[in-house]
Backbone as XML, in Angstrom:
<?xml version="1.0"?>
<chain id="A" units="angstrom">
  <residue number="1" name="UNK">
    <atom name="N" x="26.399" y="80.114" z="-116.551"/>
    <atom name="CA" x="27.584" y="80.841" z="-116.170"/>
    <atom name="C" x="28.576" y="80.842" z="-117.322"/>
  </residue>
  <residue number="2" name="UNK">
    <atom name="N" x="29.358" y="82.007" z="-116.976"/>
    <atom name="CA" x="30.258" y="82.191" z="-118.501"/>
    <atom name="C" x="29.858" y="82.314" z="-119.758"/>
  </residue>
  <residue number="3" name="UNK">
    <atom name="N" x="29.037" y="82.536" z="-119.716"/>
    <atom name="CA" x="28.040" y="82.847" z="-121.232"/>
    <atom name="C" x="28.273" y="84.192" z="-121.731"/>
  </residue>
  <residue number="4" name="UNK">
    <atom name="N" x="29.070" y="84.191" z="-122.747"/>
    <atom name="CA" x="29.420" y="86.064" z="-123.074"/>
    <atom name="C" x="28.445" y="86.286" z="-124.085"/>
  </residue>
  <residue number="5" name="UNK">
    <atom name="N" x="27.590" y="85.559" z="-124.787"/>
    <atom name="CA" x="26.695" y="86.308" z="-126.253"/>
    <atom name="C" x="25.576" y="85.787" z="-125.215"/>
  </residue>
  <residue number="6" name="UNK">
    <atom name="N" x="24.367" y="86.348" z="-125.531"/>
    <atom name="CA" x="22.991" y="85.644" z="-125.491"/>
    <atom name="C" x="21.946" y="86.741" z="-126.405"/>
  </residue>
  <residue number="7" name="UNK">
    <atom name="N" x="21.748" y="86.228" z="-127.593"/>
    <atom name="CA" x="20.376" y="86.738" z="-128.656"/>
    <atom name="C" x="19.399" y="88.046" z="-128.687"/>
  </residue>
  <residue number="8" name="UNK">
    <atom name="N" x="18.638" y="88.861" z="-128.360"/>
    <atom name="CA" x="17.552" y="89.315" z="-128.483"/>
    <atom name="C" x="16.548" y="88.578" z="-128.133"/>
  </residue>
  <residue number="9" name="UNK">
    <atom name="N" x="16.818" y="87.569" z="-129.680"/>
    <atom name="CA" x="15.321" y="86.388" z="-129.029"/>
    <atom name="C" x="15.552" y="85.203" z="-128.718"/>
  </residue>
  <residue number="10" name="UNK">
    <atom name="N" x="16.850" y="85.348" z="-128.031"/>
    <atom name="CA" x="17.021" y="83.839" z="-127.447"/>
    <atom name="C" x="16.991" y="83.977" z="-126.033"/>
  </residue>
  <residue number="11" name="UNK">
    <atom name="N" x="16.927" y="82.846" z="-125.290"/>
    <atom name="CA" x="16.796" y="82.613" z="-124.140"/>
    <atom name="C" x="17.107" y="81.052" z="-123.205"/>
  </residue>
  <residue number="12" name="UNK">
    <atom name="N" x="17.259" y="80.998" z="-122.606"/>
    <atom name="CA" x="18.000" y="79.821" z="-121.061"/>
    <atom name="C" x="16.597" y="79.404" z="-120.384"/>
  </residue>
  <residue number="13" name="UNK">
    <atom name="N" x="16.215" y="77.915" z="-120.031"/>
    <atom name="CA" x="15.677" y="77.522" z="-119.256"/>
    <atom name="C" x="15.697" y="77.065" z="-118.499"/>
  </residue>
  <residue number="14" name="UNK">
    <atom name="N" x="15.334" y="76.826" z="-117.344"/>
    <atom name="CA" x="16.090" y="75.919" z="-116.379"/>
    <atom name="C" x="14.852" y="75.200" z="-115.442"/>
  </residue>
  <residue number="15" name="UNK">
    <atom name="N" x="14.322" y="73.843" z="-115.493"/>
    <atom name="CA" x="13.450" y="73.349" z="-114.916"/>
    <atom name="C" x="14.500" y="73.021" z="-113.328"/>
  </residue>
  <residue number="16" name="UNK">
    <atom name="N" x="12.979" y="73.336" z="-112.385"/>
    <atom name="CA" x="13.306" y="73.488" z="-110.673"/>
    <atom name="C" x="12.556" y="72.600" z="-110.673"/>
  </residue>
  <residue number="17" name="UNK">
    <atom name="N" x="12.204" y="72.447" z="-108.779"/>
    <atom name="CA" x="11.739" y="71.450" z="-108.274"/>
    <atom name="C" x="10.533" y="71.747" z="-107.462"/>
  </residue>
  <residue number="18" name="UNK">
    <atom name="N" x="10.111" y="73.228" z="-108.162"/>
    <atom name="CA" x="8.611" y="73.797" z="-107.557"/>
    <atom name="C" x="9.231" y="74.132" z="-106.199"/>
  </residue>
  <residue number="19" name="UNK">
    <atom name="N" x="10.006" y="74.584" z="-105.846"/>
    <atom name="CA" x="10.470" y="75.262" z="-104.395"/>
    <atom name="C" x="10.932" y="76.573" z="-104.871"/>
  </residue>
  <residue number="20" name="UNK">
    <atom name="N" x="11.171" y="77.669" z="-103.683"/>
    <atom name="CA" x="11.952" y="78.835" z="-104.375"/>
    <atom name="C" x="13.601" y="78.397" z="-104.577"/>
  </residue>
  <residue number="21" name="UNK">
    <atom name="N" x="13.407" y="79.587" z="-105.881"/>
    <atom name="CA" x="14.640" y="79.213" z="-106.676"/>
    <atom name="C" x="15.813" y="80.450" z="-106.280"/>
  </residue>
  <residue number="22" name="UNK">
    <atom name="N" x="17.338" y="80.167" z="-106.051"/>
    <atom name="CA" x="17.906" y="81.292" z="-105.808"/>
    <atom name="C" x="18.669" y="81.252" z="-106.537"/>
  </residue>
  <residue number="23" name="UNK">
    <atom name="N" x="19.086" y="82.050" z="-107.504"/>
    <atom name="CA" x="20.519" y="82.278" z="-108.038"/>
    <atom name="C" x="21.469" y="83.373" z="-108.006"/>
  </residue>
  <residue number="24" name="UNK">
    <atom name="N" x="22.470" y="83.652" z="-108.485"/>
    <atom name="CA" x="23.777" y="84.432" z="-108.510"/>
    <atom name="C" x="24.326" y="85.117" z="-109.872"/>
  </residue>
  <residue number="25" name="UNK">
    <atom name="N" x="24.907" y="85.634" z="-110.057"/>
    <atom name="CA" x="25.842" y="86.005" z="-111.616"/>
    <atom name="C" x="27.004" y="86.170" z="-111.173"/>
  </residue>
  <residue number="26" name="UNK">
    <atom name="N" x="27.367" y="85.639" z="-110.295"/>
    <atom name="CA" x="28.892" y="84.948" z="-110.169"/>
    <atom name="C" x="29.106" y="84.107" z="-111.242"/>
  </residue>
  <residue number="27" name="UNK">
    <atom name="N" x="30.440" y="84.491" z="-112.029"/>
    <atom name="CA" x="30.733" y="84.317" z="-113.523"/>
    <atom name="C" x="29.953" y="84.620" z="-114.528"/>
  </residue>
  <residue number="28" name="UNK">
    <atom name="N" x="29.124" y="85.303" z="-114.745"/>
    <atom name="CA" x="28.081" y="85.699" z="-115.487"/>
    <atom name="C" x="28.526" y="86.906" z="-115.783"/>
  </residue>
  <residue number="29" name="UNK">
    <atom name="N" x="29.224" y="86.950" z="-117.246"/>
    <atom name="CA" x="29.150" y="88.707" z="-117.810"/>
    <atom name="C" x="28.348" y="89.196" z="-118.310"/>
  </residue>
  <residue number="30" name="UNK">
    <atom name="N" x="27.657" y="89.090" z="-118.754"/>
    <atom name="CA" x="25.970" y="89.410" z="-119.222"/>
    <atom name="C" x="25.127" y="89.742" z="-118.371"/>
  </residue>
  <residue number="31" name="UNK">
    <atom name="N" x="24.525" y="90.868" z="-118.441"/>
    <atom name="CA" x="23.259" y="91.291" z="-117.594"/>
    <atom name="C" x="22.190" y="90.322" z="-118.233"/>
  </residue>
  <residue number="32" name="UNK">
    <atom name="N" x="20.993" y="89.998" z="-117.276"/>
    <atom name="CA" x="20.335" y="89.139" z="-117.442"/>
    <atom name="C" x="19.018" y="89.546" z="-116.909"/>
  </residue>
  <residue number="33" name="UNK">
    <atom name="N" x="17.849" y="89.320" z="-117.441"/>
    <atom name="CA" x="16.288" y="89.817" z="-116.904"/>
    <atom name="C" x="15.980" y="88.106" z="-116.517"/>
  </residue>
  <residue number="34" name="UNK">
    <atom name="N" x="16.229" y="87.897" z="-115.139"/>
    <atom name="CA" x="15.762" y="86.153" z="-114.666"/>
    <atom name="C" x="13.991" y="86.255" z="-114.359"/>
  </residue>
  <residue number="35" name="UNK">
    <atom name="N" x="13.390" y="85.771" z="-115.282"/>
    <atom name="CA" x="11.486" y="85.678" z="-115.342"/>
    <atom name="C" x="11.521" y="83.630" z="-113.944"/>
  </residue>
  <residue number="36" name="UNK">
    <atom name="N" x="10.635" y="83.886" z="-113.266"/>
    <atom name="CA" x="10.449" y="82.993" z="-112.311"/>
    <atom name="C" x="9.199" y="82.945" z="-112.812"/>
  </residue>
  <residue number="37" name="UNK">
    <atom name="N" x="9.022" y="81.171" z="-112.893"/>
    <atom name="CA" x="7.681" y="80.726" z="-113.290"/>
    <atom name="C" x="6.778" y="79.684" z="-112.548"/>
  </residue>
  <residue number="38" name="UNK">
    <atom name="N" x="5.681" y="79.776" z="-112.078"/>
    <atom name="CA" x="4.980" y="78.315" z="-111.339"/>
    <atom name="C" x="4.883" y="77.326" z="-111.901"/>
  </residue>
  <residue number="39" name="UNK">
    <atom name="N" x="4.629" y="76.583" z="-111.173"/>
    <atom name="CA" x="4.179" y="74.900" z="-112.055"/>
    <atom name="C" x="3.132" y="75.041" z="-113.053"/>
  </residue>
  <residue number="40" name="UNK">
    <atom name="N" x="2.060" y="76.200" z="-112.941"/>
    <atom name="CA" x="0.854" y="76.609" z="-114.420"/>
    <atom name="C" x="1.344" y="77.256" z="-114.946"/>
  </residue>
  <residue number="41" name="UNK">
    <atom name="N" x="2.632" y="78.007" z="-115.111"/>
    <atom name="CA" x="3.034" y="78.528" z="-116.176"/>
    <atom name="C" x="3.122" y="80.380" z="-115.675"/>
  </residue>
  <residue number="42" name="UNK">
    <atom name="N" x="3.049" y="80.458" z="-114.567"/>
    <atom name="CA" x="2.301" y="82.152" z="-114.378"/>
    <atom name="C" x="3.619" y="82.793" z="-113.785"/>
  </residue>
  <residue number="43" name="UNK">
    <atom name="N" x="3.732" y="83.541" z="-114.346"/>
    <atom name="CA" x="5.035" y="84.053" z="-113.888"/>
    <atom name="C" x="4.865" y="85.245" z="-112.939"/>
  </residue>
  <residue number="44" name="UNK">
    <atom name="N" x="6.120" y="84.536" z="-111.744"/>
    <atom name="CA" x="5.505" y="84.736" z="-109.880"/>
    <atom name="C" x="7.030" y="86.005" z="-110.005"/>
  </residue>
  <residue number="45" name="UNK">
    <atom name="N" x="7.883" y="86.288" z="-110.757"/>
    <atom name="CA" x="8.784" y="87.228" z="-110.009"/>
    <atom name="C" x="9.382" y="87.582" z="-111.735"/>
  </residue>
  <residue number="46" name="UNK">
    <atom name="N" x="10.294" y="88.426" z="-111.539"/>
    <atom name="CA" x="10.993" y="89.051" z="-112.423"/>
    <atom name="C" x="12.225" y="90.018" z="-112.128"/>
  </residue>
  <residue number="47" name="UNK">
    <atom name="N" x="13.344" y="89.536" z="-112.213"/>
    <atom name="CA" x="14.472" y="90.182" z="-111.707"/>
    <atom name="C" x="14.527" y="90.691" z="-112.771"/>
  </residue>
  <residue number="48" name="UNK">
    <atom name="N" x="14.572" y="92.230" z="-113.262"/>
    <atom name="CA" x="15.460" y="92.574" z="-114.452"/>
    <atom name="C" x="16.996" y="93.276" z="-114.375"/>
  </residue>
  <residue number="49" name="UNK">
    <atom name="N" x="17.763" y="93.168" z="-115.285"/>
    <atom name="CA" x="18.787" y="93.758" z="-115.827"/>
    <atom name="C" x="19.860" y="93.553" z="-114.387"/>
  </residue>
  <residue number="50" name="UNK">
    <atom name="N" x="19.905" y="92.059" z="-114.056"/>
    <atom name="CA" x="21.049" y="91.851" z="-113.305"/>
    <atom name="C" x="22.226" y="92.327" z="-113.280"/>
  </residue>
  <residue number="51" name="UNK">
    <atom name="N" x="23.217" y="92.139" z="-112.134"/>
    <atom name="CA" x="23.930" y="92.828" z="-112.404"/>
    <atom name="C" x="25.358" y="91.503" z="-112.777"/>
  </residue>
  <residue number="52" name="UNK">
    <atom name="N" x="26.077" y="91.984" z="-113.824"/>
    <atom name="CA" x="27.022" y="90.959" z="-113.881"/>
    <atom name="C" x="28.221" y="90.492" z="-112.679"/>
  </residue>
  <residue number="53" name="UNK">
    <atom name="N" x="28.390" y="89.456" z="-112.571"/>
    <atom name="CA" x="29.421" y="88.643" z="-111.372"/>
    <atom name="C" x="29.147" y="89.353" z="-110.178"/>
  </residue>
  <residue number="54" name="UNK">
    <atom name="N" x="27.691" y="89.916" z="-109.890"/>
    <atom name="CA" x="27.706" y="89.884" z="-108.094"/>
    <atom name="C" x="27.167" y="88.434" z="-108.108"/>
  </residue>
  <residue number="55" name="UNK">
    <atom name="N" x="27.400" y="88.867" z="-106.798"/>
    <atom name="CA" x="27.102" y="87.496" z="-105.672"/>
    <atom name="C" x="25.849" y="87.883" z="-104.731"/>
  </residue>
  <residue number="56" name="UNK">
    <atom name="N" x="25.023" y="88.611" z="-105.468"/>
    <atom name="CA" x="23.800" y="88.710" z="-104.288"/>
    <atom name="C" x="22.577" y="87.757" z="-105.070"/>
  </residue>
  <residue number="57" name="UNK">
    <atom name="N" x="22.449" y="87.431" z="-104.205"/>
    <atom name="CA" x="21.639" y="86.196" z="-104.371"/>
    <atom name="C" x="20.252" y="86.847" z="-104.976"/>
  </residue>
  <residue number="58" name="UNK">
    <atom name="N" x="19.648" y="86.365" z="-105.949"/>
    <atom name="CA" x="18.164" y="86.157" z="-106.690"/>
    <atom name="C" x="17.497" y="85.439" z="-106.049"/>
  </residue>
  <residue number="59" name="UNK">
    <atom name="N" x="16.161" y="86.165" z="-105.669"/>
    <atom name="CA" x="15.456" y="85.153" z="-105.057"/>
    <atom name="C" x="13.694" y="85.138" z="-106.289"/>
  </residue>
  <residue number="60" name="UNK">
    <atom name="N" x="13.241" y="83.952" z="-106.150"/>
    <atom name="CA" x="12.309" y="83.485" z="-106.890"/>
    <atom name="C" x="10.785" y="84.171" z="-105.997"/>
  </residue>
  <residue number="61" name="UNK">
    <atom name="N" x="11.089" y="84.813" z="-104.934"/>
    <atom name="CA" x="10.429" y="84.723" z="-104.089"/>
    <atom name="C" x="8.886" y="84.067" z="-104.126"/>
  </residue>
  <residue number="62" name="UNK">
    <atom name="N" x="9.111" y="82.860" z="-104.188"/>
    <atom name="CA" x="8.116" y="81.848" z="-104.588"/>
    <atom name="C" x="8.163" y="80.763" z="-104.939"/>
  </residue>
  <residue number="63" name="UNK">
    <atom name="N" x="7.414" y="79.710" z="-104.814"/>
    <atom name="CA" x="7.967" y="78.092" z="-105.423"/>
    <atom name="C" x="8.239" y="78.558" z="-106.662"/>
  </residue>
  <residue number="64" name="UNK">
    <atom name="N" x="9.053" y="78.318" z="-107.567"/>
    <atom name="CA" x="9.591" y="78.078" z="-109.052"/>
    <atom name="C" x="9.482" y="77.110" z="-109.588"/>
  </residue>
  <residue number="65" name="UNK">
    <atom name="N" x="8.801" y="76.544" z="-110.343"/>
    <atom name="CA" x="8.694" y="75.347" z="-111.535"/>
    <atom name="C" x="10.287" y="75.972" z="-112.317"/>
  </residue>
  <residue number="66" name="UNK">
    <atom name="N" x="10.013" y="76.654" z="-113.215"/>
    <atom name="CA" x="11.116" y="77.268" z="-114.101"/>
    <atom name="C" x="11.830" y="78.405" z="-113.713"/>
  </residue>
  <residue number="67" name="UNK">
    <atom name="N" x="13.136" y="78.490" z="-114.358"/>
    <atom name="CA" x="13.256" y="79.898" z="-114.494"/>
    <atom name="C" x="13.733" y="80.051" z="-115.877"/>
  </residue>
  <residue number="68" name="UNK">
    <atom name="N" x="13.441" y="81.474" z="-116.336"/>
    <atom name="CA" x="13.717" y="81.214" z="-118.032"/>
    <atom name="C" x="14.532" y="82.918" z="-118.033"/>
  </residue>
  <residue number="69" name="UNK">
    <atom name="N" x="15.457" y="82.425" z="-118.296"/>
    <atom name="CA" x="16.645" y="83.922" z="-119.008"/>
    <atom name="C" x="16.784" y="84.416" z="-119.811"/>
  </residue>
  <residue number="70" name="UNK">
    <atom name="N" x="16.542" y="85.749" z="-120.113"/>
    <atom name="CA" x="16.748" y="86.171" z="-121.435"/>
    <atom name="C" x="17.801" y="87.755" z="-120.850"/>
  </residue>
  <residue number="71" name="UNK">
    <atom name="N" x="18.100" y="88.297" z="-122.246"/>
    <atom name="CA" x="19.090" y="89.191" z="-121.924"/>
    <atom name="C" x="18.501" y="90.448" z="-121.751"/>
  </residue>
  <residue number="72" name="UNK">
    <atom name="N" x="18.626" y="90.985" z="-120.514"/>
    <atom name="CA" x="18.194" y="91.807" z="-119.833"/>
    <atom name="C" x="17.679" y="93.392" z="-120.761"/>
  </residue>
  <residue number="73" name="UNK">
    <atom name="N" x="16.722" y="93.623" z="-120.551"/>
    <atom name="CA" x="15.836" y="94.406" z="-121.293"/>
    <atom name="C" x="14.971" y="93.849" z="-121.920"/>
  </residue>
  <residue number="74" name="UNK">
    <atom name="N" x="14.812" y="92.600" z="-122.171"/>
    <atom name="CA" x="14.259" y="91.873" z="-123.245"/>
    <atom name="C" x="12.216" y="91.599" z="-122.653"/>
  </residue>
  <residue number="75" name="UNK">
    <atom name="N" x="12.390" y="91.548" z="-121.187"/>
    <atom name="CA" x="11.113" y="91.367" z="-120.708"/>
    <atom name="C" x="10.489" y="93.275" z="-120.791"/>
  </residue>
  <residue number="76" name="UNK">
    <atom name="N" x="11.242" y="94.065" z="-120.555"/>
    <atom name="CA" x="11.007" y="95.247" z="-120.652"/>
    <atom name="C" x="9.872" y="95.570" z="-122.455"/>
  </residue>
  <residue number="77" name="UNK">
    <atom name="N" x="11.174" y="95.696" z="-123.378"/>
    <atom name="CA" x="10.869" y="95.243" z="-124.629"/>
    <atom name="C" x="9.711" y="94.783" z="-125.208"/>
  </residue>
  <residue number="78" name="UNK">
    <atom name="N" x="9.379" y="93.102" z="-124.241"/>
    <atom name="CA" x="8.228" y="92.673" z="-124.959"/>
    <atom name="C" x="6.657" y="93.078" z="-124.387"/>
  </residue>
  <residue number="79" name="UNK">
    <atom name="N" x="7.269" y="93.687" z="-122.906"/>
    <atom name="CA" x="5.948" y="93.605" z="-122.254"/>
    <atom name="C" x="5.914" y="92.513" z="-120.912"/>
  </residue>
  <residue number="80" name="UNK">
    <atom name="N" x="6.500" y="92.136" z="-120.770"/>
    <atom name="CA" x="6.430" y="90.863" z="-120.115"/>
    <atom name="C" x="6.737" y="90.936" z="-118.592"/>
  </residue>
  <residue number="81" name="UNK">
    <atom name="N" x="5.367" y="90.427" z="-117.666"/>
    <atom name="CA" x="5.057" y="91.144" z="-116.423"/>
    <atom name="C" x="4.645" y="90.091" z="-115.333"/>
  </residue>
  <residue number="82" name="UNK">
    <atom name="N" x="5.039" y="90.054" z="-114.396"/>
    <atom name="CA" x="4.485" y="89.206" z="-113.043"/>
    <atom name="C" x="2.696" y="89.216" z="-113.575"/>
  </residue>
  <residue number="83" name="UNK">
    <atom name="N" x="2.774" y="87.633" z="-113.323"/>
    <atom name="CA" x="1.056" y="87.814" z="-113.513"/>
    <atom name="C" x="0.520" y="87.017" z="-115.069"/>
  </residue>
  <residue number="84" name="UNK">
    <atom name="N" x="1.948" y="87.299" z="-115.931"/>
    <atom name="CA" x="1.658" y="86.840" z="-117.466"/>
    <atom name="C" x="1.407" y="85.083" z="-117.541"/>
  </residue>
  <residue number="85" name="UNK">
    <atom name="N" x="0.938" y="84.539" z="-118.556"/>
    <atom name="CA" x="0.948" y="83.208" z="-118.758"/>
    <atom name="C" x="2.029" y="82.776" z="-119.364"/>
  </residue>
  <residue number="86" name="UNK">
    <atom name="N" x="2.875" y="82.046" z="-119.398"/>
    <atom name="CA" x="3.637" y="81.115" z="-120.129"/>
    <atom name="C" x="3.323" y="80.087" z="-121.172"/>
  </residue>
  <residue number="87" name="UNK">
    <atom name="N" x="3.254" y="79.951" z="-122.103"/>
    <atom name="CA" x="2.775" y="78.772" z="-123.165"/>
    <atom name="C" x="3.793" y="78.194" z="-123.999"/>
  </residue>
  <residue number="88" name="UNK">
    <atom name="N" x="4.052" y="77.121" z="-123.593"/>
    <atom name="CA" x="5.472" y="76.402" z="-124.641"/>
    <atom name="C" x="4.759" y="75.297" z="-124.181"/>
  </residue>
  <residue number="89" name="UNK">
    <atom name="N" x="6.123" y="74.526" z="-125.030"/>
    <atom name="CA" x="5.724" y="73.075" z="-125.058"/>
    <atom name="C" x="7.194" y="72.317" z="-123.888"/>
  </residue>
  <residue number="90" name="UNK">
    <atom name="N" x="7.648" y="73.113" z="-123.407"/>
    <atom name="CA" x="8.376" y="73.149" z="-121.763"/>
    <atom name="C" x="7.443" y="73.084" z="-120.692"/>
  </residue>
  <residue number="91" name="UNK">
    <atom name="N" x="6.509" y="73.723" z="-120.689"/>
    <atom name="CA" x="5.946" y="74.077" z="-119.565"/>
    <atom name="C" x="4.649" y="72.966" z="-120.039"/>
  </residue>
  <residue number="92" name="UNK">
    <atom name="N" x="4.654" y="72.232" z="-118.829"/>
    <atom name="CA" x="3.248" y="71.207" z="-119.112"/>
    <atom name="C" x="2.624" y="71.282" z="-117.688"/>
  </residue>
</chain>
């Protein structure tokens, strides 16, 4: 929240507790593409190009290991699709 710059190729992670994950952009001026990830790495949802400071809730619709943020268009951009693998050294 409150984050006014975020990169091209940067991005936000946020380790969950493998339950679905919900979030908001309440205080959030930045549009945001929120990628939802499982505990193997497979990414179960994809909100793109949020909208800044609503309050409607994101849903993971799915257990969430992660969720990883980048600035909205950016999953568009690379390709990046429900179904893809995840590979970092975050995700174990």
């Amino acid at each position: 929240m409150f984050r006014t710059e975020l990169g091209p190729d940067e991005a936000m992670i946020f380790p969950r507790q493998g339950d679905v994950a919900s979030f908001w952009m309440k205080n959030t001026p930045l549009s945001l593409d929120i990628i939802f990830i499982d505990a193997v790495g497979r990414i179960i949802h994809i909100a793109e190009g949020t909208t800044p400071f609503s309050e409607k809730t994101i849903s993971s619709q799915g257990p969430a290991q992660y969720v990883l943020e980048l600035l909205a268009g950016t999953s568009r951009r690379l390709g990046i699709k429900p179904g893809d693998q995840v590979e970092t050294s975050s995700i174990k």
